[in-house]
C-alpha positions as CSV (number, residue, x, y, z in Angstrom):
1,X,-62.2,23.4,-22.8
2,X,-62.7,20.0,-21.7
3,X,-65.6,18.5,-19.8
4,X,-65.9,16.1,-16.8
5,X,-69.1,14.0,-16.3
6,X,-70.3,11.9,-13.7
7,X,-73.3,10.8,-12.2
8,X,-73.9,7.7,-14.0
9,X,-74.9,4.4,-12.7
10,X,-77.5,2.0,-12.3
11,X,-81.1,2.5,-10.7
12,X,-84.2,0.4,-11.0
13,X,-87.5,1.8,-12.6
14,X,-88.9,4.6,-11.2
15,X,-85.5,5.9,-9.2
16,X,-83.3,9.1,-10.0
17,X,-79.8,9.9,-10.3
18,X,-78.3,13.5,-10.7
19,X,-75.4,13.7,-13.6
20,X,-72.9,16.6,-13.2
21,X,-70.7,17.9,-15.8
22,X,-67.8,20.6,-15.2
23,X,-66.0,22.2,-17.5
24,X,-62.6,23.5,-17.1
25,X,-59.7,24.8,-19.9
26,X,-59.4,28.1,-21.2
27,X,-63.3,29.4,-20.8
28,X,-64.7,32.8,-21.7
29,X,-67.9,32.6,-21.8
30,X,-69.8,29.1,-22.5
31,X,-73.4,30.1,-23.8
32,X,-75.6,27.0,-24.0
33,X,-74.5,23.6,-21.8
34,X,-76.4,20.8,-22.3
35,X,-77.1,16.7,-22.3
36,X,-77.5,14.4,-24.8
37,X,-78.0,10.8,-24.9
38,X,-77.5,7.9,-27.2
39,X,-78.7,4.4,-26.9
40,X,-77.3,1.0,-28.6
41,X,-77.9,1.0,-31.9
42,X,-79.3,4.9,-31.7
43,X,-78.1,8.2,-32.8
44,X,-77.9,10.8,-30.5
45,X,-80.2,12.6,-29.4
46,X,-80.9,15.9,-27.0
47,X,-82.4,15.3,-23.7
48,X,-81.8,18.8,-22.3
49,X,-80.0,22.1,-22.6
50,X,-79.9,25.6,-20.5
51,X,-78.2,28.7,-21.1
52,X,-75.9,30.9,-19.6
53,X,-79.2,33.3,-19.2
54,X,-81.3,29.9,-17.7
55,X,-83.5,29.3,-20.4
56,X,-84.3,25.7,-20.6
57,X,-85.2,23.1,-23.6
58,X,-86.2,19.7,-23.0
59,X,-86.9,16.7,-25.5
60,X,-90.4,15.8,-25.1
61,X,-89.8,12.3,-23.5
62,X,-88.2,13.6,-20.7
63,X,-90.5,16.8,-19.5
64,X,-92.1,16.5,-16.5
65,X,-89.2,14.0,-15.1
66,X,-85.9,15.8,-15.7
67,X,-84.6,19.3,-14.6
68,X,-81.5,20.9,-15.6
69,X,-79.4,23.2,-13.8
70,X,-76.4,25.3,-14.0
71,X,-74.0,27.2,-11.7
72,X,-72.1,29.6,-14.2
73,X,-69.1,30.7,-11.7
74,X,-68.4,26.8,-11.4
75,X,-69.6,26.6,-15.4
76,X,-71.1,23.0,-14.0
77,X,-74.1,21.8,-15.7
78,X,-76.7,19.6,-13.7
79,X,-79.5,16.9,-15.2
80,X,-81.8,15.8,-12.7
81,X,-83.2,12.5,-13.7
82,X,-86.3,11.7,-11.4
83,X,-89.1,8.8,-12.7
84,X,-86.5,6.9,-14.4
85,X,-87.7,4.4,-17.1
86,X,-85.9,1.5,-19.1
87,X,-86.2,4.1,-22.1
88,X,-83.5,6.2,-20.8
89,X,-81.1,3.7,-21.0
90,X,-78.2,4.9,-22.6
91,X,-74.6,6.5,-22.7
92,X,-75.0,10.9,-21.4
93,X,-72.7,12.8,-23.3
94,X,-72.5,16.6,-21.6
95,X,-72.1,19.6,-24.2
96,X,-70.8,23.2,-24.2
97,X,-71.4,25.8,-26.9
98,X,-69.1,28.4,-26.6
99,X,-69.0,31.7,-28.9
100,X,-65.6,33.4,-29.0
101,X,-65.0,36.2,-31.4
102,X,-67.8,35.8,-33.7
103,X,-67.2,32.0,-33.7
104,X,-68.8,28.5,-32.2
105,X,-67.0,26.2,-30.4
106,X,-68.5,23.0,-29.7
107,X,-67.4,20.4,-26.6
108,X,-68.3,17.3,-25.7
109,X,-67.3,14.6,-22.6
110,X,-66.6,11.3,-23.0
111,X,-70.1,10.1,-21.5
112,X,-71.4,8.4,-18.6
113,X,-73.6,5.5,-18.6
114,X,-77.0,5.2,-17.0
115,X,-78.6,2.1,-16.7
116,X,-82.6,1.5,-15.6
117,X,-83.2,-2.1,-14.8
118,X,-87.1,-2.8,-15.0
């Protein structure tokens, strides 16, 4: 399975920008998509994640601001980013979960950078 993200760029404080990720390969059945972000000098962290049912998680500094979407027959995942702040500065890495047989598989992109310029 591999994973194509894009979206990224820079916006000044207070704008939005919508990352999309795609996944393509051999897919059966990916259970949880998701976005995570890391920072300079950060670990990563999870901003949001949805499943293949809709049910949605959010990291508490990004409630109210973000929505996440997903279109399972495209198996795209969708981060809304509205009210953007300096804070969310970082590099998005997209994520796929996928059980097969019993057994997780984990994905990842390669990341797209967002930049908020105060």
């Amino acid at each position: 399975v591999q994973l194509a993200e894009s979206g990224g760029g820079l916006v000044q404080t207070g704008g939005s920008l919508r990352l999309s990720c795609a996944a393509s390969g051999s897919i059966l059945s990916i259970n949880v998509m998701g976005w995570y972000r890391q920072a300079p000098g950060k670990q990563r962290e999870l901003v949001a994640t949805i499943t293949e049912g809709g049910s949605t998680n959010f990291a508490d500094s990004v409630k109210e601001r973000f929505t996440i979407s997903r279109d399972n027959a495209k198996n795209t995942v969708y981060l809304q980013m509205n009210s953007l702040k300096p804070e969310d500065t970082a590099d998005y890495y997209c994520n796929a979960d996928e059980l097969v047989r019993g057994v997780w598989y984990e994905y990842w992109g390669q990341g797209t950078q967002v930049t908020v310029s105060s």
